[in-house]
N, C-alpha and C positions, 0 to 999 in steps of 0.2 A: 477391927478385922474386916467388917462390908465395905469400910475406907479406903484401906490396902487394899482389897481386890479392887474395888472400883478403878481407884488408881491406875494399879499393873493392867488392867481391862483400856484405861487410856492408852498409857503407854502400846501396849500393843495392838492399838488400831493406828496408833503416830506412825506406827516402827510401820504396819504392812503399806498404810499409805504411801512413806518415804520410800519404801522397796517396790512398790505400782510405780510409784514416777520416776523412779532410776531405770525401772525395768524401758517404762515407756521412750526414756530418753533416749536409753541403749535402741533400742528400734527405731527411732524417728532418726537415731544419727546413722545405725547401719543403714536402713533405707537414704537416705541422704547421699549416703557416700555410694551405694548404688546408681541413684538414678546421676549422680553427677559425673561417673565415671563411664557412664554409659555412654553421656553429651559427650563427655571432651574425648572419647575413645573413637565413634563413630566420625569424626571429624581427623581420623589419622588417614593419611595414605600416603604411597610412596611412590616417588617420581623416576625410580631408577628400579631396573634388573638384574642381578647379580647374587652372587653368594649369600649375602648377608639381608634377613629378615626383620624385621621388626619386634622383634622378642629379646628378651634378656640372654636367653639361651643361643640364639645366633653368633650376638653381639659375642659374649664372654668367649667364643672361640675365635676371635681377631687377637693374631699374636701380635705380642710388643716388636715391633719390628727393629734388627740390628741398627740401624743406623742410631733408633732414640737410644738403644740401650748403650750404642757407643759413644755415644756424645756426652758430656759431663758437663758443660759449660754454656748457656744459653743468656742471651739479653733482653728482658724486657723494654718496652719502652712506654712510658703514660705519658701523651700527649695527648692534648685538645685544648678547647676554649679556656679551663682553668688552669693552663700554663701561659697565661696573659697575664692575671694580676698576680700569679703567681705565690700566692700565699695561705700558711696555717699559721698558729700558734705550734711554738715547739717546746720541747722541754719535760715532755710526758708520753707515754706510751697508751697506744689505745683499751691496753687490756690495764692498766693501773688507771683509765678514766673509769672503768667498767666499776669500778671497785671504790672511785672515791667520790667521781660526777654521774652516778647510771644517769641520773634523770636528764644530762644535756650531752651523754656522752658519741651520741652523733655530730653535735654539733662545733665540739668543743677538741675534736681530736685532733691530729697532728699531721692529717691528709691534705693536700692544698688540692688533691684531687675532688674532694667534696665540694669546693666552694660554692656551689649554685645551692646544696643544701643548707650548709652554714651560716649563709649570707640571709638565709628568711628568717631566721633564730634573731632577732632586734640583741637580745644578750650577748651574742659569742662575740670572739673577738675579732673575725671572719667581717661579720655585720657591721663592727668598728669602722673597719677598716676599708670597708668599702664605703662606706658614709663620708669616709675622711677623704679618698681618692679619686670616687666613682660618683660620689652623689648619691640620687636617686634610681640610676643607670638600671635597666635592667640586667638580665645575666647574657640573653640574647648578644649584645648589644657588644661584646667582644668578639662575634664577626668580625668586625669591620676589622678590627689592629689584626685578628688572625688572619685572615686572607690578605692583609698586607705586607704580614710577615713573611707570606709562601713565597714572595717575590724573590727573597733570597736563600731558600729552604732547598737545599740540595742534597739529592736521596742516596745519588754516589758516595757525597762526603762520608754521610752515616756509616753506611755499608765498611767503606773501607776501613774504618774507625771499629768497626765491631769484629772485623778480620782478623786486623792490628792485634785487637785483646783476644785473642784465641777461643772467639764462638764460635759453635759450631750451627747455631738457629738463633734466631730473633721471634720474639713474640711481640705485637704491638696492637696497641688499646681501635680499635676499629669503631667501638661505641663505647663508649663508658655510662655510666648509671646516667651522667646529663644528658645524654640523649642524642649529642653532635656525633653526627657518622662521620668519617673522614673517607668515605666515597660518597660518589653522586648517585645514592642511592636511586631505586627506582620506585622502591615502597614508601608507599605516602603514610606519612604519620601525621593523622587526623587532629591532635593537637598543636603540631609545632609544623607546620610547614615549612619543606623548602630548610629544613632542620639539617644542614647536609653541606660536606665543601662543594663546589663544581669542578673541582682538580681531583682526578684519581687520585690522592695520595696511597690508598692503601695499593692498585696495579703500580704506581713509580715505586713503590719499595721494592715491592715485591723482586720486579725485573731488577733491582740494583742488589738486593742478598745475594740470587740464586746466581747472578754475575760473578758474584763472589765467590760462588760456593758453598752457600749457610740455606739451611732450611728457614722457611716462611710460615710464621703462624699468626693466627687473629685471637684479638681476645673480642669477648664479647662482654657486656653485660645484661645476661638474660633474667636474672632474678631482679634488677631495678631500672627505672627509668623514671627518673621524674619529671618527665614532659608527660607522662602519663598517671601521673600521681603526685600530685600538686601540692599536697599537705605537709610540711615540716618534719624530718625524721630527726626525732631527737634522739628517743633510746633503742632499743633492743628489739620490745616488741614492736614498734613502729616500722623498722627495719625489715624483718622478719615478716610481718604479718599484714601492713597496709594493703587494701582490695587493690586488684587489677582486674579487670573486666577481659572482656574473651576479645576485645579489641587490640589489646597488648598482646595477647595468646597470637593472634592471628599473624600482628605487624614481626612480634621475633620469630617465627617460624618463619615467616619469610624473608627476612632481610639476612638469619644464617643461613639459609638456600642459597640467597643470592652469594653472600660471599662464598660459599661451596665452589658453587658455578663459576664465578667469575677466577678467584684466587687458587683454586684447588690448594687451598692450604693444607702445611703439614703438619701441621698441630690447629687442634680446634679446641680454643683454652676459655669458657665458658666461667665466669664469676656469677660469685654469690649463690642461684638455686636458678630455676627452670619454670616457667609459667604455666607448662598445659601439666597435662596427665602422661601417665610412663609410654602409653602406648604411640603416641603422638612423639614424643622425644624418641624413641626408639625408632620410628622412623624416618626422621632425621638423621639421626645418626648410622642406619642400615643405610641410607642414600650415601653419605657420608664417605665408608669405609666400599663401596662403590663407587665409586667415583674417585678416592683415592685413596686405593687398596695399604698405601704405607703410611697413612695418617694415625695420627694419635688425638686420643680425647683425655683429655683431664678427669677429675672427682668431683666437679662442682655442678652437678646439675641435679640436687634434690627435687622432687616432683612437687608438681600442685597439688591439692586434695580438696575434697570437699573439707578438712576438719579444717584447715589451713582459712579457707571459708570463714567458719564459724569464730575462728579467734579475730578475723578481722574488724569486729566493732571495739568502739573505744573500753565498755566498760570489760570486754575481755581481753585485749589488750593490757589492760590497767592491772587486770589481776596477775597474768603471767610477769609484767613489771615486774612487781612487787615479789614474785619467789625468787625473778633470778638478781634483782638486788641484794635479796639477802645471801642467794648461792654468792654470790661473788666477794661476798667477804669472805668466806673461807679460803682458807690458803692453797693456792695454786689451781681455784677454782677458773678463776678469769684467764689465765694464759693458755688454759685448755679449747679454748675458743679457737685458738690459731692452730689447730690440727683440723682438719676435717675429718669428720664419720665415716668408715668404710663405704661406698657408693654401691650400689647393685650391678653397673657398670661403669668401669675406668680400665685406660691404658697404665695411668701411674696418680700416684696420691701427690698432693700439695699444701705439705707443712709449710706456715705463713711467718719466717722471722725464727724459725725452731727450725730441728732438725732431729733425726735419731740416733741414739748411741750406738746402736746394734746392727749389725747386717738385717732388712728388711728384705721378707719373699717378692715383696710385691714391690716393684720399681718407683720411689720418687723422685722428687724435687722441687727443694727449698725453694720457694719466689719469697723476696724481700729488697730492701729498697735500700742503696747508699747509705742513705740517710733516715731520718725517722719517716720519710715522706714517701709516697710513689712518684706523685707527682711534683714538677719544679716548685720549690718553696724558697724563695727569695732570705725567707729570715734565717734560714740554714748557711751556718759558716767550715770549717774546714773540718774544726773541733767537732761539729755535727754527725759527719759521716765518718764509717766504718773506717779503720786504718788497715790499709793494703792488704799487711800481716792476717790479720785478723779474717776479712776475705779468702784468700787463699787457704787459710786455715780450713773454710766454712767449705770451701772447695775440694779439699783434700777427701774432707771427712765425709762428704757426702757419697764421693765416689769408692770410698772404702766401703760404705756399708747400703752399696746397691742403690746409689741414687745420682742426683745431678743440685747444679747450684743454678736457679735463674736466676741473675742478676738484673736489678730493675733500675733504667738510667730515666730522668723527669727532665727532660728537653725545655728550654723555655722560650717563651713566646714563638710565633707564629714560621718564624724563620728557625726554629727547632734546633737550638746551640747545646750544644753540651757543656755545662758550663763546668771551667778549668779545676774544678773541685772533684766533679766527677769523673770527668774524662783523665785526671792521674790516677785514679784508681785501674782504670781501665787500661792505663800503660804499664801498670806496673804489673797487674794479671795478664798481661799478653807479654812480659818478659818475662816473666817465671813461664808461662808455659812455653814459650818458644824453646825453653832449653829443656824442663821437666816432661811436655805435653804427652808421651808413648807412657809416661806413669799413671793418665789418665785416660784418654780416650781407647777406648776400645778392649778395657780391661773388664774384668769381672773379680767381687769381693773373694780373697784367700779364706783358709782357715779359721783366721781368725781377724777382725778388722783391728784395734790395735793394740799397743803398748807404750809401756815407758822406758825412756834411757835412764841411768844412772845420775841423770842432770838434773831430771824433771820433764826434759821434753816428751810431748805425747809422740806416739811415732802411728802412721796408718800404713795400711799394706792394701795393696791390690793384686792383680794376679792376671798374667797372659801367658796361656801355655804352660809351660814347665819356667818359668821367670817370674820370681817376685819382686816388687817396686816397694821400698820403703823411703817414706816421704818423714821426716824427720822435721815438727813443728816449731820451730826454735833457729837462734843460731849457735850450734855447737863449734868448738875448738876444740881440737885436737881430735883423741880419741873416743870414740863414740860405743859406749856402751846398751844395750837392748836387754832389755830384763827379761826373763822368764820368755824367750823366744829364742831356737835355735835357726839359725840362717846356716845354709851347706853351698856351696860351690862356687864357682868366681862370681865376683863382686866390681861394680865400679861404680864411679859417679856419674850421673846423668853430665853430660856438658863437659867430661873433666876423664881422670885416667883409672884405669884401673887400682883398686886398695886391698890387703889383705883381711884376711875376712879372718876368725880366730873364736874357739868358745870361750867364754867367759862363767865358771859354774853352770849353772842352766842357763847364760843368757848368750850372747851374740854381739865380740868385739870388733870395732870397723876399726882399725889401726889409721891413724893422723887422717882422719876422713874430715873433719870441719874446719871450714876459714872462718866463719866467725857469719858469711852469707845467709840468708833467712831461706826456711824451706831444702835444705840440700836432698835429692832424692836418688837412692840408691839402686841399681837394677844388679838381682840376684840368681845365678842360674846357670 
């Protein structure tokens, strides 16, 4: 019996000591996260006067302005230094490396955008591959073919070429995680000097869209640079959680100023997460929406934290590893990844490669790549990328259910070609909507976003005014049946004549509406 007490008398001085140093922990990290938000807050200020504050609550009252919400159709573009050697391994998905290589699944993925990371990994195939073409070359060291490439790099071609496929904006890589601006920039990066074209390429775009009549946006990547973090990102937490010191804080806050200032772009499309604290990004982006009162921002600027901090050494790193290797083998854990987290503020969300079934309140759109790749990937053949259909498809649906499709074209080398694989895609989306395009742009989601014909085809609806648009997924023949949807009043084909329109039980007959053509879309009203 004085054993057992003894005992339970241990136990419960273990138990209060283990409850002293949780409590204490809890306090050294809340004060932590205090005095660190303190640094990085008093260090916010704003360069502009206008409407819009520095606070979440300012922000959240910038409306979606019509134009984004009318546009359905936009072109990414990833260009820079790794559309030189142009290469990933292909033949896997990043969210099936998640699940089968966590531990190399940085290095080992299907990006050709990554190569500067890829290439320090001696293992991946990246590394191979440059061993076998490059030598010992540094990553730097493809300047020289890029700026010789610009010789023939022509920003009208583009423009016209994205017209052709019926965008309505272009978004393109201004910085990517490697670090190469594609202006002459002014901010000096302490590591990589002179890290920068001397050709404005992002002002020659600019002037050659808005020639067109498409909107100008920049991507940026604020959450990585590796010219400021030199260490190998192999997995998840690497990615995630590698230090940046308040010198990176400094150089992205200024270099998105500068393209504010210089571009006034119309989307400011931020990858990956965001280096300082909210109040410092709020003000950025309060300059922002000042400066160009019809701009939109994306979802992707998570804040820094102090706790963000603390995960930054290797052995907590290590640990976080280790849970989300094992999350990721459950099923449908990994492809979650390609949604992002509702943001505290955004103009519209950007599901990665996904999309939604459902009419969403909140405005998105899809960004995803031809191919498995952003960037030009040389070992991608025809078989690689999306088929036309299939695009189109991705386009219909998103604009049914309150969203848009960014399509992302990987230019290759220096002189920025779009190569013939890509660019049919792009012809074939600018002939469907040349004849379809009033069933897309400038509609808002119906009743209900879609249904099915009597065939199998999916059918989507959109809705302008008192006129519904049914876009019909398939190629039907003949008579086209709609299930469980009643359609009322004249009827025709986009492109083509009037059809009689008829109920079918509870559904909705188009009487000899199909040639056998892909996507036929119906305008009802």
């Amino acid at each position: 019996m004085i054993l057992a007490k003894s005992i339970l008398r241990g136990i419960g001085r273990f138990l209060l000591r283990l409850a002293v140093v949780a409590v204490v922990l809890v306090l050294v990290f809340a004060g932590g996260s205090v005095v660190w938000r303190w640094q990085d807050d008093r260090k916010a200020e704003m360069t502009t006067d206008g409407p819009y504050k520095a606070t979440v609550e300012s922000l959240n009252k910038h409306p979606l302005p019509k134009w984004f919400a009318d546009a359905k159709f936009g072109i990414m573009i990833h260009w820079g230094l790794y559309s030189v050697p142009g290469f990933a391994p292909k033949g896997t998905t990043f969210s099936k490396l998640l699940e089968t290589q966590y531990g190399h699944a940085m290095t080992h993925n299907p990006y050709a955008e990554d190569y500067a990371n890829a290439m320090k990994d001696p293992k991946s195939p990246t590394a191979s591959y440059h061993r076998e073409h490059y030598g010992d070359a540094p990553y730097s060291d493809f300047t020289k073919q890029f700026d010789a490439g610009l010789a023939n790099w022509n920003p009208d071609r583009w423009a016209a070429q994205f017209k052709a496929a019926g965008a309505s904006y272009i978004v393109v890589t201004a910085k990517y995680a490697d670090g190469y601006s594609l202006w002459p920039t002014k901010v000096r990066n302490p590591h990589a000097p002179d890290f920068h074209t001397q050709r404005d390429l992002m002002g020659e775009l600019a002037a050659a869209v808005r020639k067109q009549g498409l909107k100008f946006g920049v991507y940026y990547s604020g959450g990585v640079d590796w010219t400021f973090q030199r260490k190998t990102v192999k997995t998840l937490g690497d990615y995630a959680y590698l230090h940046y010191g308040e010198d990176y804080r400094e150089y992205a806050v200024a270099q998105v100023r500068e393209l504010i200032t210089r571009y006034k772009p119309d989307i400011l499309w931020n990858d990956i997460a965001w280096p300082t604290g909210s109040k410092r990004l709020y003000s950025v982006l309060a300059d922002y929406y000042n400066t160009v009162p019809e701009g939109v921002v994306d979802d992707r600027w998570s804040t820094a934290s102090f706790g963000r901090q603390v995960m930054s050494p290797k052995p907590m790193r290590w640990g976080f590893d280790q849970l989300m290797k094992g999350l990721f083998k459950l099923p449908g854990v990994a492809d979650s990844i390609n949604t992002q987290k509702p943001a505290p503020h955004s103009d519209f969300r950007t599901p990665e490669y996904t999309d939604f079934d459902t009419v969403q309140d909140k405005f998105w759109q899809q960004d995803r790549g031809i191919g498995g790749s952003f960037g030009y990937n040389r070992q991608e053949n025809d078989q690689d990328y999306a088929k036309s259909t299939d695009l189109i498809a991705s386009l219909a649906k998103a604009a049914a259910n309150n969203g848009a499709l960014l399509l992302n074209v990987g230019p290759s080398g220096g002189d920025g070609v779009i190569v013939p694989e890509q660019l049919s895609r792009l012809t074939d989306i600018g002939a469907w909507l040349k004849v379809n395009r009033e069933a897309l742009d400038g509609t808002r989601p119906w009743t209900r976003s879609s249904a099915t014909t009597t065939a199998g085809d999916q059918v989507m609806f959109t809705q302008k005014g008192e006129t519904v648009y049914a876009v019909v997924l398939g190629r039907p023949k003949g008579d086209i049946v709609i299930k469980d949807v009643r359609l009322s009043g004249h009827a025709a084909r986009l492109g083509g004549d009037p059809i009689t329109l008829a109920t079918a039980g509870q559904g909705t007959l188009l009487k000899r509406a199909g040639d056998g053509t892909y996507g036929p879309v119906f305008r009802v009203g």
